[in-house]
C-alpha positions in Angstrom: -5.9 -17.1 4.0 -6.9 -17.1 0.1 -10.2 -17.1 1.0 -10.7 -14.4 2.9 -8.0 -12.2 1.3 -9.0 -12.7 -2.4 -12.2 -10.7 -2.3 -10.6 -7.5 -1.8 -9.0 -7.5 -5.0 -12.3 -7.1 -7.1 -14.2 -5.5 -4.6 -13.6 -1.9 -2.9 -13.2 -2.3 1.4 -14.1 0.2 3.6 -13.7 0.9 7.2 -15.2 -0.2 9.8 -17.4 -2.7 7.9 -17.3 -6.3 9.0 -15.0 -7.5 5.7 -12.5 -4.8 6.7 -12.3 -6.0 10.2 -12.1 -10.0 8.8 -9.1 -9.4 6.9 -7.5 -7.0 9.5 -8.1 -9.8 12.3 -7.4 -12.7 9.5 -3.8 -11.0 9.1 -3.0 -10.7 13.3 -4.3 -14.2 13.6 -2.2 -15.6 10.7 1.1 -13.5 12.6 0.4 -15.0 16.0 0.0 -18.3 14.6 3.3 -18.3 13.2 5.4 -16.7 16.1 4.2 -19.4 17.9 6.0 -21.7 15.5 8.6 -19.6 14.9 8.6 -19.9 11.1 7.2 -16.9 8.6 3.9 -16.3 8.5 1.8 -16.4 5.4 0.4 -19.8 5.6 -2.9 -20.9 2.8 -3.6 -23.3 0.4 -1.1 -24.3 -2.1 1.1 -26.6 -4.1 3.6 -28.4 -2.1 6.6 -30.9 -1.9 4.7 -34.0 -2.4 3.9 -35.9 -5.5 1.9 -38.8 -6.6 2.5 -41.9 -8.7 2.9 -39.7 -11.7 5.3 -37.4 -10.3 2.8 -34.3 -10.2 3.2 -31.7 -7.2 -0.1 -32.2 -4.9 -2.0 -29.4 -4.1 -4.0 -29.0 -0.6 -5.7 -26.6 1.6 -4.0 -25.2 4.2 -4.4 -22.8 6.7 -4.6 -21.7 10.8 -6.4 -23.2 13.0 -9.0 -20.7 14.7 -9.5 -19.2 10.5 -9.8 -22.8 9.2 -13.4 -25.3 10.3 -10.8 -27.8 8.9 -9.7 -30.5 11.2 -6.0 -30.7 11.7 -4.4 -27.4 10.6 -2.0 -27.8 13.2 -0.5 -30.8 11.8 1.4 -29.5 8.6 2.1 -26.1 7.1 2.5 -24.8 4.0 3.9 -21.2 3.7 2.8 -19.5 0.7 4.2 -16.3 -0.5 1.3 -15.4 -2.6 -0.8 -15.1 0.8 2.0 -12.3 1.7 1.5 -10.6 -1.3 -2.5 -10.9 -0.5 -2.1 -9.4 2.8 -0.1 -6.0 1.2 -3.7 -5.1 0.6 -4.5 -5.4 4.5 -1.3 -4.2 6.1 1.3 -3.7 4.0 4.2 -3.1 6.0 3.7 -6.3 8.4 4.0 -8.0 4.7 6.4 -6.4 3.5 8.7 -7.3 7.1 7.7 -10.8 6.2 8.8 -11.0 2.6 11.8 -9.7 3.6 12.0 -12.2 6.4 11.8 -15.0 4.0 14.5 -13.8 1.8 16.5 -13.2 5.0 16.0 -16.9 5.8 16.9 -18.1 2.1 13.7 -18.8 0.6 14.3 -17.8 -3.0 15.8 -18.7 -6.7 17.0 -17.7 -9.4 13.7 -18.7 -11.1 10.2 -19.6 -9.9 9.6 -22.9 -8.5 6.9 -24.7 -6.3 4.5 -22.6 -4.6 5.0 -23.3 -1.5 7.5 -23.6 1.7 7.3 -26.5 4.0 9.2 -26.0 6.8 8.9 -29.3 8.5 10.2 -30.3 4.9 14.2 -30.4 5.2 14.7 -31.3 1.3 12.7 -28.4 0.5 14.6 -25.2 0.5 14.9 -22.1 -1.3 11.1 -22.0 -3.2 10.4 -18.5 -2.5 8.8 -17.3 -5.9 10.9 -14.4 -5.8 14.0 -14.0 -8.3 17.3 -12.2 -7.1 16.3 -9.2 -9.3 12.9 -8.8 -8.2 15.0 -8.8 -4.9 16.7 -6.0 -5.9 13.9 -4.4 -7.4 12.8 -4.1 -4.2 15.2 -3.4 -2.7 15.3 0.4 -4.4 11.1 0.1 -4.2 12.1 0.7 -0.7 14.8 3.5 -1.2 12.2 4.9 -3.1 10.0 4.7 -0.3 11.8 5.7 2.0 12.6 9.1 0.3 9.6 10.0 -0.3 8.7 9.9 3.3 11.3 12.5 4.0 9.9 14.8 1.0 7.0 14.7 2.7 7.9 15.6 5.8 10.4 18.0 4.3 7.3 19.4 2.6 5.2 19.5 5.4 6.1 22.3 7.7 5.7 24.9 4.2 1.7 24.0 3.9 -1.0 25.9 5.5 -4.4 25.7 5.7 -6.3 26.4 2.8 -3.2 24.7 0.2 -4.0 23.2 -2.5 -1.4 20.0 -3.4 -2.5 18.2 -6.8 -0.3 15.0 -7.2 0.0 13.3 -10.7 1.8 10.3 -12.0 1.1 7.6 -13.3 -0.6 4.1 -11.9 2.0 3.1 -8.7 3.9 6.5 -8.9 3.3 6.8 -4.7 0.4 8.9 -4.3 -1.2 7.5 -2.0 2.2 6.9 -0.4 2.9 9.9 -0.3 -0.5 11.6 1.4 -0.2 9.1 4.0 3.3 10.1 5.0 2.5 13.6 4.9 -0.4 13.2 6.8 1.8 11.6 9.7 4.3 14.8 8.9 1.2 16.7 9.8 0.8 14.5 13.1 -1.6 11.8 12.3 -1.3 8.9 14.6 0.2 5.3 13.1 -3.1 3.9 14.5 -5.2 6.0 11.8 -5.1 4.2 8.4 -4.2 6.7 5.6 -5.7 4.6 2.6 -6.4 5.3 -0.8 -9.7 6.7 -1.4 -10.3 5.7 -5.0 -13.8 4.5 -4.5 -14.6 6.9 -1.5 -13.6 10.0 -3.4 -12.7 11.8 0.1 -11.1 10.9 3.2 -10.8 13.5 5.8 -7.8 13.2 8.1 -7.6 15.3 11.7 -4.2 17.3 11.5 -2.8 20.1 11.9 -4.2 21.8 9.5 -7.0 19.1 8.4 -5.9 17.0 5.7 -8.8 16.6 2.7 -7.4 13.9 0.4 -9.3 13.3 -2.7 -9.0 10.9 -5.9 -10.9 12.1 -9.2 -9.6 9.3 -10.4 -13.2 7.8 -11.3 -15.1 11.6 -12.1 -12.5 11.5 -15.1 -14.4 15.0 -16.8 -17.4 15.4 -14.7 -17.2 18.5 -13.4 -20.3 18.2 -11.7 -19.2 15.6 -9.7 -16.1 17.5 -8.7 -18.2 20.4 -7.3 -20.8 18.1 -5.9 -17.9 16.9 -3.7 -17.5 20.2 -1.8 -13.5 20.5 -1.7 -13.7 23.9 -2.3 -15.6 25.0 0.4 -13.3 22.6 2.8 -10.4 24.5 1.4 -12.0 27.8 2.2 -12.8 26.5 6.1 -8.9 25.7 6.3 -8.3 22.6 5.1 -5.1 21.2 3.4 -6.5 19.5 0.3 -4.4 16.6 -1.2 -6.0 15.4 -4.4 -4.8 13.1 -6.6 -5.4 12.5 -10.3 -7.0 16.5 -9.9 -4.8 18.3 -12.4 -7.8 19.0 -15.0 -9.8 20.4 -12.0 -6.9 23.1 -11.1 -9.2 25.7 -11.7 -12.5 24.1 -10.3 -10.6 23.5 -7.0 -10.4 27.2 -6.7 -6.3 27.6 -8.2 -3.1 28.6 -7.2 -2.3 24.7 -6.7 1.3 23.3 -5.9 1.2 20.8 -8.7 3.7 17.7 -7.6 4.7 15.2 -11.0 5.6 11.8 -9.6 7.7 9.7 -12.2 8.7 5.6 -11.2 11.7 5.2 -13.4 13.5 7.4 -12.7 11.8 7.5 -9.3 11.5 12.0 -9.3 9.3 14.2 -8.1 9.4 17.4 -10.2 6.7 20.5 -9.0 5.4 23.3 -10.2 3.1 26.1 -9.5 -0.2 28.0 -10.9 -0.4 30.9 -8.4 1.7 33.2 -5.9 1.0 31.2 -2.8 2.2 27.8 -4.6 5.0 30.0 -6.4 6.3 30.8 -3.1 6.5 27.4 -1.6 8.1 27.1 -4.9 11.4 29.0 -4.2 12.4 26.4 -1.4 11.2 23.3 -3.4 12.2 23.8 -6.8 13.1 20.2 -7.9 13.1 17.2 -5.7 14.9 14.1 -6.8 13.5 11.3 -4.7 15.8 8.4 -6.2 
């Protein structure tokens, strides 16, 4: 799973090219595999419970068969967490159902041990590389989460076409998170990905009214490039544009923005406005905490 994973976190993915489908099928295959075992799924190469004369962990290639050439993949498994963590890239909510199913089932520590989880093993138990307060850390990551899905969709029935929403935070505020929930508030189907467009610069979504969501992320001043994207002219054909990290380009965007501050700890969302359409959405919004 390492292997085909790993290259998505150096390299940008985009839809419908025949990486994006790998890891997409890589992930189903991996899931399959293990509900036919019963066990969690998550299984690549990785240290496990076995040592040699000098009392060092081995370390050994594991995987599926039909994704593994190798011989014999049937015969032993190794779960690895760290191929769960991989696949949050891919499909982050089948992963994040599976971490939680190994915590369910007892795999973690206090501390961080072996890599891996044998299940044909029974002296191994509890090597999840997960401590009790990354646990909880989670935990309210997914409060978190789940508030801000209901801001958005609190938030959705207020914008019209032609809104302009500027989200800003910092690095792993929920942006993204964000968009994609509104965008389902707005009646995007859960087959339609809703993915981060740092490296596309626009992805257009069909709802009701059209979702533009932007990152100028990478333009950082380039104004040019801004206007070279044509957002403007999608806002004035009745699009909602969503833009993250576009705060700078209020004014190039064409104004009167809803600006929405997105803070991790506390986890907040504070807005504000620069114009009387965004001041009116304003007087029902105020300040949102999300938790």
């Amino acid at each position: 799973m390492f292997e085909y994973l790993m290259p998505q976190l150096i390299m940008p993915i985009y839809e419908n090219t025949l990486l994006y489908q790998t890891n997409i099928a890589t992930v189903n295959r991996q899931i399959e595999y293990a509900e036919q075992r019963n066990v969690p799924w998550g299984i690549s190469e990785s240290g496990y419970n076995s040592v040699d004369a000098h009392m060092n962990y081995q370390y050994r290639a594991f995987g599926v068969p039909g994704l593994g050439l190798k011989r014999g993949l049937e015969e032993d498994s190794v779960i690895a967490p760290y191929a769960t963590a991989l696949a949050l890239m891919v499909s982050p909510e089948k992963a994040s159902e599976n971490l939680t199913l190994l915590s369910e089932k007892g795999f973690e520590e206090n501390r961080i041990t072996e890599q891996g989880i044998n299940p044909s093993d029974p002296h191994l138990k509890k090597v999840l590389a997960l401590t009790q307060h990354d646990c909880r850390r989670r935990e309210k990551h997914d409060a978190g989460k789940a508030a801000t899905a209901r801001l958005a969709a609190d938030l959705a029935p207020s914008l019209a076409a032609g809104d302009l929403l500027l989200l800003d935070g910092p690095l792993g505020a929920g942006k993204t998170f964000f968009t994609r929930a509104l965008a389902r508030a707005l009646g995007l189907g859960t087959s339609t990905r809703v993915t981060s467009p740092t490296f596309t610069l626009v992805h257009e979504y069909p709802t009701a009214p059209p979702l533009v969501h932007a990152d100028l992320y990478r333009l950082s001043d380039d104004e040019r490039g801004v206007f070279e994207l044509g957002l403007v002219g999608q806002r004035d054909d009745g699009a909602l544009l969503v833009v993250e990290w576009g705060l700078p380009f209020e004014r190039l965007l064409g104004g009167d923005a809803l600006v929405m501050r997105l803070a991790r700890e506390p986890r907040s969302a504070t807005f504000s406005a620069t114009g009387p359409r965004s001041r009116r959405l304003l007087e029902a919004l105020a300040r949102i905490e999300v938790e």
